[in-house]
C-alpha positions as CSV (number, residue, x, y, z in Angstrom):
1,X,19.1,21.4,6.8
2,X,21.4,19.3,9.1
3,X,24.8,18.0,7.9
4,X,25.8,14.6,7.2
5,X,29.0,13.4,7.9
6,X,30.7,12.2,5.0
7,X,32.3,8.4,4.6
8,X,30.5,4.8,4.3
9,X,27.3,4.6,5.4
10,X,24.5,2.2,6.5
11,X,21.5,3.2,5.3
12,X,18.2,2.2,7.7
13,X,14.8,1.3,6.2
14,X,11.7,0.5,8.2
15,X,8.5,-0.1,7.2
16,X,5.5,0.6,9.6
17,X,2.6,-1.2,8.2
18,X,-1.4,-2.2,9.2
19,X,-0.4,-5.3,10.9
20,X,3.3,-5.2,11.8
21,X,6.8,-3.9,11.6
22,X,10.1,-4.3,9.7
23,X,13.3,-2.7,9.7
24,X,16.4,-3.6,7.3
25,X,20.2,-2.5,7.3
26,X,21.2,-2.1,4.0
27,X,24.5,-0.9,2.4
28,X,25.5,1.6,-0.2
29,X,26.0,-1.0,-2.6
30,X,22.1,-2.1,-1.8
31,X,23.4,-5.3,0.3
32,X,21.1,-6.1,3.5
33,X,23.0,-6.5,6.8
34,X,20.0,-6.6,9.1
35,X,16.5,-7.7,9.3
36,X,13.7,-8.4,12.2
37,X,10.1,-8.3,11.8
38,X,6.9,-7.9,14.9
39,X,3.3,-8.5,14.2
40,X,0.7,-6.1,16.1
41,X,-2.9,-5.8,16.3
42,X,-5.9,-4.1,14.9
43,X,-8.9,-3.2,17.1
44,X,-12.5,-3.2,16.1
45,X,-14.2,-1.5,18.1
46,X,-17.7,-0.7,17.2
47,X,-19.1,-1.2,13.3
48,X,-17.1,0.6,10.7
49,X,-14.2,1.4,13.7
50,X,-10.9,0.1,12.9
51,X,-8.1,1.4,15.7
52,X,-4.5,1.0,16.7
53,X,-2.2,1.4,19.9
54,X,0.0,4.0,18.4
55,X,2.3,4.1,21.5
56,X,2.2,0.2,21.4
57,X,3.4,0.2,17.2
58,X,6.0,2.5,18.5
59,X,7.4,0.3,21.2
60,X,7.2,-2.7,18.7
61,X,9.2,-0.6,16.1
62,X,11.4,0.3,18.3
63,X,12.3,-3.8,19.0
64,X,12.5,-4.5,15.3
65,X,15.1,-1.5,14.8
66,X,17.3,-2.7,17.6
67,X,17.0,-6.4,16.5
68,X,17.8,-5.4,13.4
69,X,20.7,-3.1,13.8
70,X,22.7,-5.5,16.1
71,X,25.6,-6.0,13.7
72,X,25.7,-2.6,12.2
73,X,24.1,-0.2,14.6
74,X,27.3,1.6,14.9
75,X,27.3,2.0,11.2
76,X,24.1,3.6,10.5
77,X,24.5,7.0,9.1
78,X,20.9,7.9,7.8
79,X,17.4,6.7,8.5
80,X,14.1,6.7,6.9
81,X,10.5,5.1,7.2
82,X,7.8,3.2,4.6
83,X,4.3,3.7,6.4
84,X,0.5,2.7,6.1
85,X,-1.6,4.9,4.6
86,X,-4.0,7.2,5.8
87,X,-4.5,6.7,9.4
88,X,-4.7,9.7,11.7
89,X,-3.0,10.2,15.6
90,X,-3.6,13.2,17.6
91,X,-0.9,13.8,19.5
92,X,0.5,16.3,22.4
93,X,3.6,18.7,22.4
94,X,5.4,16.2,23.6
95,X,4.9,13.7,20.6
96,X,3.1,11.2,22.7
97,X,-0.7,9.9,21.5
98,X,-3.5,11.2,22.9
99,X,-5.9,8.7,21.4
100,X,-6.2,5.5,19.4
101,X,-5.0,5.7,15.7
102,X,-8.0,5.8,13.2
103,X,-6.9,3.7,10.6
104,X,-7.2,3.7,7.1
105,X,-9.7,0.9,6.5
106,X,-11.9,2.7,9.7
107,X,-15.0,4.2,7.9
108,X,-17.1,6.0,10.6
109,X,-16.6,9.5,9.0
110,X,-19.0,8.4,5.8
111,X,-21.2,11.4,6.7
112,X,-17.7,13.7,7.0
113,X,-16.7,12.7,3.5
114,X,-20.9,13.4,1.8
115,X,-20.3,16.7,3.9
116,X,-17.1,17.1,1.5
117,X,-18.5,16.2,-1.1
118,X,-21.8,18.5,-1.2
119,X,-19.5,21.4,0.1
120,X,-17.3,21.6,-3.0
121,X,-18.2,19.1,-5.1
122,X,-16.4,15.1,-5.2
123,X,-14.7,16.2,-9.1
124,X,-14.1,19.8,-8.0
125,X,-11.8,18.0,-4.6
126,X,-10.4,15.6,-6.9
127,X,-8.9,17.8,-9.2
128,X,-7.3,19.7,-6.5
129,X,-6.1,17.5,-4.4
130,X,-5.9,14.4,-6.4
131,X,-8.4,12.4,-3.8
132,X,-12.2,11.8,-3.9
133,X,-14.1,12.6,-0.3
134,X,-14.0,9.0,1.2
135,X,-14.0,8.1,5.1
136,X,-10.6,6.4,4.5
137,X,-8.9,9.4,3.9
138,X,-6.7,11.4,7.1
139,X,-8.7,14.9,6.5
140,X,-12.0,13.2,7.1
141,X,-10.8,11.4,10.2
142,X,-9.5,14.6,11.5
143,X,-12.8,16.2,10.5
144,X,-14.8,13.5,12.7
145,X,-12.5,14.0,15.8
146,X,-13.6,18.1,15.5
147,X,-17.5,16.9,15.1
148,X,-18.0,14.1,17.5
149,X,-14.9,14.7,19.9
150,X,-14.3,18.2,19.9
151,X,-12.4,18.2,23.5
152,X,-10.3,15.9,21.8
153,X,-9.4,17.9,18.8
154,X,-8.6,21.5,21.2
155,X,-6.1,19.6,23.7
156,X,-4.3,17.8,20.0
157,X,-0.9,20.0,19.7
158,X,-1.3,17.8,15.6
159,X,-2.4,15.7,14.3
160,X,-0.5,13.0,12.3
161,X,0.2,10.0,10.4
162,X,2.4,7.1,11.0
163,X,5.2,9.1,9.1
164,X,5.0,12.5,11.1
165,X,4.7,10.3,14.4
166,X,7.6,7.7,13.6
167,X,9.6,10.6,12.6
168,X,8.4,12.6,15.3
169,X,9.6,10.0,18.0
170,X,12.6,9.3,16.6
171,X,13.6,13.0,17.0
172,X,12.9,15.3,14.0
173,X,13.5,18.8,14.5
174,X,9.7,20.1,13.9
175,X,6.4,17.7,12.9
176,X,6.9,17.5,9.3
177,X,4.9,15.2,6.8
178,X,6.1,14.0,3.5
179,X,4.6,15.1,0.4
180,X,3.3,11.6,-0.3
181,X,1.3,11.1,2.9
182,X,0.3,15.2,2.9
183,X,-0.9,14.2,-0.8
184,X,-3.4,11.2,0.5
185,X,-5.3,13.4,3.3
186,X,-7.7,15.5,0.7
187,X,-6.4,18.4,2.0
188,X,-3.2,18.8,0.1
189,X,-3.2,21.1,-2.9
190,X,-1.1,19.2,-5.9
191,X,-0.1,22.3,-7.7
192,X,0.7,24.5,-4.7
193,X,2.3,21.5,-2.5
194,X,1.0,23.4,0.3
195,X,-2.0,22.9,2.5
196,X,-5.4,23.9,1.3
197,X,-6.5,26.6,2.6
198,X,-10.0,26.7,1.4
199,X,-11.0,23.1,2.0
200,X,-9.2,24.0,5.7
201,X,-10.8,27.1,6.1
202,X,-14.3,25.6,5.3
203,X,-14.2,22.6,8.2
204,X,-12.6,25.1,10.7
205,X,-9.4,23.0,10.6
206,X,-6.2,25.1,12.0
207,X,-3.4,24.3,9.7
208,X,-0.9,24.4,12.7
209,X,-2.5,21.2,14.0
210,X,-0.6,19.7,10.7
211,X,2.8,19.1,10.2
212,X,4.7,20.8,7.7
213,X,4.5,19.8,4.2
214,X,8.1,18.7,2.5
215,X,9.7,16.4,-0.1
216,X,10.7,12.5,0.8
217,X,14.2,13.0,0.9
218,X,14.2,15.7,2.7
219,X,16.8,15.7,5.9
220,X,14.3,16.1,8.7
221,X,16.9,16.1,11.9
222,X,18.9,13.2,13.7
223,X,18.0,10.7,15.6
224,X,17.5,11.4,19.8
225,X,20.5,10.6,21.3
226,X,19.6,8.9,24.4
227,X,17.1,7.2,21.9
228,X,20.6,5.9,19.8
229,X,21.7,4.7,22.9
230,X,19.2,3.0,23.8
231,X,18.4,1.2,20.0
232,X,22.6,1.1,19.5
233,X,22.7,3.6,16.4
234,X,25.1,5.6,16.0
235,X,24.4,8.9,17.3
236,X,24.0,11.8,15.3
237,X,22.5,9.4,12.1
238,X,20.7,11.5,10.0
239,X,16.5,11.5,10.0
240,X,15.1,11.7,6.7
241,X,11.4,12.1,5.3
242,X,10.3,9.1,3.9
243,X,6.9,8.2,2.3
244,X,3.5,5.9,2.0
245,X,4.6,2.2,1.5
246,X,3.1,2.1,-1.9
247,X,5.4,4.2,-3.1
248,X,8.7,3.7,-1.1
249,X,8.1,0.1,-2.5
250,X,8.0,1.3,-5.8
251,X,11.3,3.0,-5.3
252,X,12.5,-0.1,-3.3
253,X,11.4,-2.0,-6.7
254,X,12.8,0.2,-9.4
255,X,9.7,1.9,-10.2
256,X,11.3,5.0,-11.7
257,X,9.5,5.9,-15.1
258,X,6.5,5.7,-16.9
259,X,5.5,2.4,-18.2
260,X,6.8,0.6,-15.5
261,X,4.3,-0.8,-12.6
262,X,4.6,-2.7,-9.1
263,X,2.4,-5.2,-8.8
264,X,2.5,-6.0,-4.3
265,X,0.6,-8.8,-3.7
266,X,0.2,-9.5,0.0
267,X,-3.1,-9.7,2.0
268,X,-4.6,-7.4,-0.5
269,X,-2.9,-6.6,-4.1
270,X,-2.1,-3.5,-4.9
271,X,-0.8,-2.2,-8.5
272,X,1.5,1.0,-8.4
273,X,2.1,3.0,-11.5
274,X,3.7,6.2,-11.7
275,X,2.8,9.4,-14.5
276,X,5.4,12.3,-15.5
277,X,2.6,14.6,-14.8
278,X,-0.4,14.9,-12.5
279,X,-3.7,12.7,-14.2
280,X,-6.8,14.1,-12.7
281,X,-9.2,12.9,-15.8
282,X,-12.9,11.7,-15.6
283,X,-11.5,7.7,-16.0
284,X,-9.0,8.4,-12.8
285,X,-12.0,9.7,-10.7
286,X,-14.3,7.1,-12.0
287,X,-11.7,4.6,-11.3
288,X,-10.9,5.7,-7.8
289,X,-7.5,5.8,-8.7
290,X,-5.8,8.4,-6.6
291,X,-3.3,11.0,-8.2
292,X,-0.3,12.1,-5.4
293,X,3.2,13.0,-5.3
294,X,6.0,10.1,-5.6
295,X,8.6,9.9,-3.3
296,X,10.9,10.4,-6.3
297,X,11.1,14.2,-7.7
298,X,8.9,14.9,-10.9
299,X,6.7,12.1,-10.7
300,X,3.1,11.1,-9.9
301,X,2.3,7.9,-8.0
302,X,-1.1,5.9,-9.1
303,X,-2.6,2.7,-7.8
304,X,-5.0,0.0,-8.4
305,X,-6.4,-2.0,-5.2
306,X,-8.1,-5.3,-5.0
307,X,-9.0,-5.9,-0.8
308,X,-9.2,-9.9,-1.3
309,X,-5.4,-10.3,-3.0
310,X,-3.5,-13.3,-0.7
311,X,-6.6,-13.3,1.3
312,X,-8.7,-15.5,-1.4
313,X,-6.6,-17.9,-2.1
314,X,-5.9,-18.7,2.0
315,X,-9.7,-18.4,2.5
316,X,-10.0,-21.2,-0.3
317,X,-7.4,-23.5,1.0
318,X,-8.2,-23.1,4.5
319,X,-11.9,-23.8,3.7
320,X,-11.8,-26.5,1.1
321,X,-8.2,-28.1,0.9
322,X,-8.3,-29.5,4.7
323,X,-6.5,-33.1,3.1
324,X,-4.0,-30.5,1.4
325,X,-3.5,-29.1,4.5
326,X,-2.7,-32.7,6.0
327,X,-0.4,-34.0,3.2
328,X,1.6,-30.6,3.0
329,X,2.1,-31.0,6.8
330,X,3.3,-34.5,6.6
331,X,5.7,-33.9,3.7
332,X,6.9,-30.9,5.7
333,X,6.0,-28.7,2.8
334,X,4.0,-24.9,2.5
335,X,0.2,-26.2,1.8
336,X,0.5,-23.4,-0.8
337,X,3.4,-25.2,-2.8
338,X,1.3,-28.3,-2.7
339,X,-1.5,-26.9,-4.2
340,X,-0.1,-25.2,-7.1
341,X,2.2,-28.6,-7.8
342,X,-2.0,-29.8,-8.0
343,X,-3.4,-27.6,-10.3
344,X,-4.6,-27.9,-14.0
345,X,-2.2,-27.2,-17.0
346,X,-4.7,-24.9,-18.7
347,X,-7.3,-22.3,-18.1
348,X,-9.8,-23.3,-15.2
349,X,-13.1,-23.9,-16.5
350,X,-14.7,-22.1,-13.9
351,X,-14.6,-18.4,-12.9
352,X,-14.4,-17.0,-9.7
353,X,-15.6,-13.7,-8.6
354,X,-12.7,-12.4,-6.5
355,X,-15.5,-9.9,-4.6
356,X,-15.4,-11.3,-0.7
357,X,-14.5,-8.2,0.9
358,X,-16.3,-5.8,-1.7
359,X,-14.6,-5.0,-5.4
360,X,-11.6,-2.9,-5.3
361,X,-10.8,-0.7,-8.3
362,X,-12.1,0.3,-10.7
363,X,-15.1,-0.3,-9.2
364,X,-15.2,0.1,-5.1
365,X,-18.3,-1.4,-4.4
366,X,-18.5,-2.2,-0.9
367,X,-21.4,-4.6,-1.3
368,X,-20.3,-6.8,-4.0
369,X,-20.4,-10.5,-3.1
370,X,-17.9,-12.9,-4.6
371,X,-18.9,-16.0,-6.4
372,X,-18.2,-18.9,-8.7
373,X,-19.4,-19.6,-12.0
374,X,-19.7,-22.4,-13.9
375,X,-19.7,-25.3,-11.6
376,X,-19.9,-28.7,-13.3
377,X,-20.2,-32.2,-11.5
378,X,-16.6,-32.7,-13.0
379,X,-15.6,-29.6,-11.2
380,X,-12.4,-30.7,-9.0
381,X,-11.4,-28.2,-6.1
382,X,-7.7,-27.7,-8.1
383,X,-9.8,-26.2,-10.8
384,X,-11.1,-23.6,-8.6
385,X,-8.1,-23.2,-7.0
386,X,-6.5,-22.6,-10.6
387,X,-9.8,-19.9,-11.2
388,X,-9.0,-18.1,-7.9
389,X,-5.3,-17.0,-9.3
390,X,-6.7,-16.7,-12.6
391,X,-9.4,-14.2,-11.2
392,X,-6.6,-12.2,-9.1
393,X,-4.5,-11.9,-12.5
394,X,-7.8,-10.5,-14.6
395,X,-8.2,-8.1,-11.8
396,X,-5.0,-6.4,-12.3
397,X,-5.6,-7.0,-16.0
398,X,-8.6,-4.9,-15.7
399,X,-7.1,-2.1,-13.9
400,X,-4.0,-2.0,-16.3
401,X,-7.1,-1.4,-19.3
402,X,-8.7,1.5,-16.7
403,X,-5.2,2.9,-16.2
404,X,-4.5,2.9,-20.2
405,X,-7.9,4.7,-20.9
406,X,-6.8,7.6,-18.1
407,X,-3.3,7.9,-19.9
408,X,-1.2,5.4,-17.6
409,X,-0.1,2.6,-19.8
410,X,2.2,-0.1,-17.9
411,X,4.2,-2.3,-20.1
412,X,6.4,-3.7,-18.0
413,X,5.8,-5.2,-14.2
414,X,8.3,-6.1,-11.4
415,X,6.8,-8.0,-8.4
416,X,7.3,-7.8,-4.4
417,X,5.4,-9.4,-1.8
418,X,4.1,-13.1,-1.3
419,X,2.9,-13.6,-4.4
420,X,6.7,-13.2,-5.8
421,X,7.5,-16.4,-4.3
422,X,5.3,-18.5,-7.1
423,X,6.4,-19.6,-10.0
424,X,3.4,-21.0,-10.7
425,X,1.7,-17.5,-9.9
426,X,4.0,-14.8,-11.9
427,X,3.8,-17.3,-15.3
428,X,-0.2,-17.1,-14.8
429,X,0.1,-12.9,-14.0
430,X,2.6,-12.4,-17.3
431,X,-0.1,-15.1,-19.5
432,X,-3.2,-13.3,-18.2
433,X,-2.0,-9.3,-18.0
434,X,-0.1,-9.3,-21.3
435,X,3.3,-8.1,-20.1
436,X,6.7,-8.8,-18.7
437,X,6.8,-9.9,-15.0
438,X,10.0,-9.8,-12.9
439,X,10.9,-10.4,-9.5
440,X,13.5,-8.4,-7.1
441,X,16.5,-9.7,-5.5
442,X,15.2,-7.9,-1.7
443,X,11.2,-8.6,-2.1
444,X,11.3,-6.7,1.1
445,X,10.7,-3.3,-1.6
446,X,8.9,-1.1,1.4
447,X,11.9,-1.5,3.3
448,X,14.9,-1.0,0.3
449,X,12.5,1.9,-0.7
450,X,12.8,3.7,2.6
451,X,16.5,3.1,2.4
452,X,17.0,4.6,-0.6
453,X,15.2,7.5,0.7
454,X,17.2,7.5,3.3
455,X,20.3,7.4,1.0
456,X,18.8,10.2,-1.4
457,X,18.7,12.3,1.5
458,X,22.6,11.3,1.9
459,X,23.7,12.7,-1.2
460,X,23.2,8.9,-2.6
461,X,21.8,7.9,-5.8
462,X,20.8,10.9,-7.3
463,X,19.4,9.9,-10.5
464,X,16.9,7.5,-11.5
465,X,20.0,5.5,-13.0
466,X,21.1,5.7,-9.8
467,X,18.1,2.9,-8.4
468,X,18.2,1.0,-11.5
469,X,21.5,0.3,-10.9
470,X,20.9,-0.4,-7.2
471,X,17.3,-2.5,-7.9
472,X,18.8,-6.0,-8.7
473,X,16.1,-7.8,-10.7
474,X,15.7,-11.7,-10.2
475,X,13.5,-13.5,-12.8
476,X,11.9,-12.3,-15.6
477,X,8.8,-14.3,-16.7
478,X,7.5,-13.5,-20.3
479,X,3.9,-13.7,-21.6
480,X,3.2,-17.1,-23.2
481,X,1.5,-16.6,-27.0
482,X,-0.5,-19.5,-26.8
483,X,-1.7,-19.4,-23.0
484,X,-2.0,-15.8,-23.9
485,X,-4.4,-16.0,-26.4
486,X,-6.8,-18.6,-24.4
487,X,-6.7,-16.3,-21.5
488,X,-7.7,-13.1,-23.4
489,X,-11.0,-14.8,-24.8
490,X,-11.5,-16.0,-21.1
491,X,-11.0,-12.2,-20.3
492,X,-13.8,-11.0,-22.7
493,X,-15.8,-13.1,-20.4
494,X,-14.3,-11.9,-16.8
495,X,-14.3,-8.0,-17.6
496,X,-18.4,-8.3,-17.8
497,X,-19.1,-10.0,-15.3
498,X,-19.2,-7.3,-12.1
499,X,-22.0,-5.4,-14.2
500,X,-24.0,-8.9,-15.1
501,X,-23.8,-10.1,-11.8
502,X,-24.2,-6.8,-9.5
503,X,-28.2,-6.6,-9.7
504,X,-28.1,-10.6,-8.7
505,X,-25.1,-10.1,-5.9
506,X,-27.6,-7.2,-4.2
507,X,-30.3,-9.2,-3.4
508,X,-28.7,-12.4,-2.4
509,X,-27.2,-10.4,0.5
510,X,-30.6,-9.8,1.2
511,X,-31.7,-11.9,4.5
512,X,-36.0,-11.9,3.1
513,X,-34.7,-11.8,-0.7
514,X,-37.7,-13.1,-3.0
515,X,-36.9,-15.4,-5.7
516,X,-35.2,-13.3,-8.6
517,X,-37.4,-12.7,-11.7
């Protein structure tokens, strides 16, 4: 293990996500002292394909570290990263891509994961690895290079993810992968923490084509040294294994226990949980819930997805509140702040179907259609704007029921992302899900997360009273009896709705459908 120098230190936290990067300088005390952020592209090649320039995210990453370590370069003694999940890049000896990045969201190996699945059974993978066969996930990606590229998969020294490869450029002494991103390829054994070697040995997959297994935390190396010159860090600055953003954002957020849940509501919203022990029970595979290893020692790390999170509500406004749009612009204000000054005191009375991308969990149903229900000529567009929220906020409510039944029960959330920044919003989420919701002092929780990863691996914050006492909570908004009450008979509606409307949502996607019966 290599040796960090001892004295104050500037911990490094970036964050490698689907559509762009971010790095922050953070001190000991938790205090931020850098930040810069690039946007880069997906491409879509063909149906069901979903790539990435993994040189070009490199190059971009490499901008927003040495933007963001202009004051404190110098200073930075340990470094860690937050990345997307799942995607896959084979690269060379020398560290450098050999192909485009399969990402998570690219689904051409559906036949790989059936293959998976009839092999050794979907339950039977689940409860060894924690993951059901599903083309999102790194081992069937790696599986479809070996089938349908196979030139490809001999000249590929390994094959990684965003962690191993961020880690790998940045000069870590061997490829290693953290146990969080090794726990979310289907090929990780949860028990063992090793590789498995019978799902391995069954595909022909060579395990030296992956990187070595260890714990986030783990000192991995320090950073290249012409590299530190060239990005102004201080040479020598520790490399650390870091983890999957879900969870680095749960340790950026204070998510150190059970009971306690992150609710990261961006583009899509996505609910983090964590368990003491591994849950690998019928309701979790039913759920699609995934079961991995956190990036903090001892616990398990959960989550609950819905695609269509920020993404509704700017569908809506940019579809139907065009004079929103107008007056916002005028007044020089967010569109967004206009609308929710706008909308009605009290439940909407309509409900919207939050499906427009396919449900999430519990129910990942790729060919749900979203909709809304009970239109009235009174029907205003602030009262569907209002149902939109309200439908985002029974989503999570309906996971956090799923998540009770499998033995996960959150009673407390802290939020990150864009949908921290509305008042408006968090008030509706504590009404609607029943529970505390509190906001962070650094929403930037991928970021803080990796830094505190980077710090663990430091010889900082060694406890989980350690990060509470770093996480600096902001607001605390509490559930409202009265609103509360309304919402949950408005609930008993929402939660049956996906199974009355499913047979009706399949054949209106239907281009010759015949009138329903």
């Amino acid at each position: 293990m290599t040796r960090i120098r001892k004295g104050k230190h500037m911990l490094l936290g970036i964050d490698v996500g689907t559509t762009g990067a971010k790095a922050m300088v953070f001190t000991e005390e938790g205090g931020t002292r850098g930040y810069a952020f690039r946007e880069y592209g997906i491409l879509y090649t063909k149906e069901g394909y979903a790539c990435q320039d993994a040189e070009k995210v490199w190059e971009i990453t490499k901008e927003v570290i040495r933007e963001a370590v202009r004051e404190e370069g110098q200073n930075i003694r340990s470094i860690s990263v937050s990345v997307q999940g799942d995607a896959v890049i084979p690269v060379d000896r020398d560290r450098a891509a050999l192909a485009w990045a399969q990402l998570g969201m690219d689904y051409r190996g559906r036949e790989e994961a059936r293959m998976c699945a009839d092999r050794f059974g979907a339950c039977e993978i689940f409860s060894r690895t924690g993951m059901r066969p599903h083309p999102m996930n790194s081992f069937i990606k790696i599986l479809w290079i070996k089938r349908h590229d196979e030139r490809l998969y001999e000249k590929t020294y390994k094959f990684v993810t965003y962690a191993d490869f961020i880690m790998g450029k940045l000069g870590s002494s061997e490829i290693v992968i953290d146990y969080t991103m090794a726990g979310r390829t289907q090929a990780f054994d949860l028990s063992g923490r090793t590789w498995s070697k019978e799902i391995l040995k069954a595909f022909d997959i060579q395990e030296e084509k992956l990187g070595t297994p260890v714990p986030s935390g783990t000192v991995v190396g320090t950073i290249d040294r012409d590299l530190a010159e060239e990005l102004g860090i201080c040479p020598g600055a520790a490399l650390v294994a870091g983890g999957h953003d879900q969870t680095c954002a749960a340790v950026g957020a204070g998510i150190t226990e059970e009971g306690m849940a992150l609710d990261s509501h961006g583009t899509a919203e996505v609910l983090t949980a964590v368990s003491e022990g591994p849950k690998l029970g019928s309701v979790m595979f039913d759920s699609f819930y995934p079961c991995y290893i956190h990036a903090l020692p001892g616990l398990y790390a959960t989550f609950a997805l819905n695609h269509t999170g920020g993404a509704l509500l700017r569908w809506f406004v940019e579809e139907y509140c065009r004079e929103d749009r107008r007056i916002a612009a005028a007044e020089g204000i967010s569109v967004y702040d206009h609308v929710m000054e706008k909308l009605p005191d009290g439940p909407s009375h309509v409900m919207v179907l939050p499906y427009l991308n396919g449900s999430g969990t519990p129910y990942c149903d790729l060919e749900m259609k979203g909709g809304i229900l009970g239109l009235t000529l009174a029907t205003g567009r602030y009262d569907i704007a209002k149902a939109v929220l309200e439908a985002l906020c029974f989503e999570m409510r309906l996971n956090m029921d799923q998540m009770k039944e499998a033995g996960i029960a959150v009673r407390t959330v802290r939020c990150a992302g864009g949908g921290a920044r509305s008042r408006t919003g968090l008030k509706l989420k504590a009404d609607i899900m029943g529970v505390p919701v509190t906001t962070l002092k650094v929403r930037e929780a991928a970021c803080f997360g990796a830094a505190i990863l980077a710090g663990r691996g430091a010889g900082l914050y060694r406890s989980a009273a350690d990060i509470q006492s770093l996480v600096q909570t902001d607001v605390t908004y509490e559930p409202e009896k009265a609103r509360k009450d309304m919402y949950d008979e408005r609930y008993l509606v929402y939660r049956g709705l996906y199974r009355t409307m499913k047979p009706v949502m399949a054949r209106v996607g239907e281009h010759n459908a015949e009138n329903i019966q």
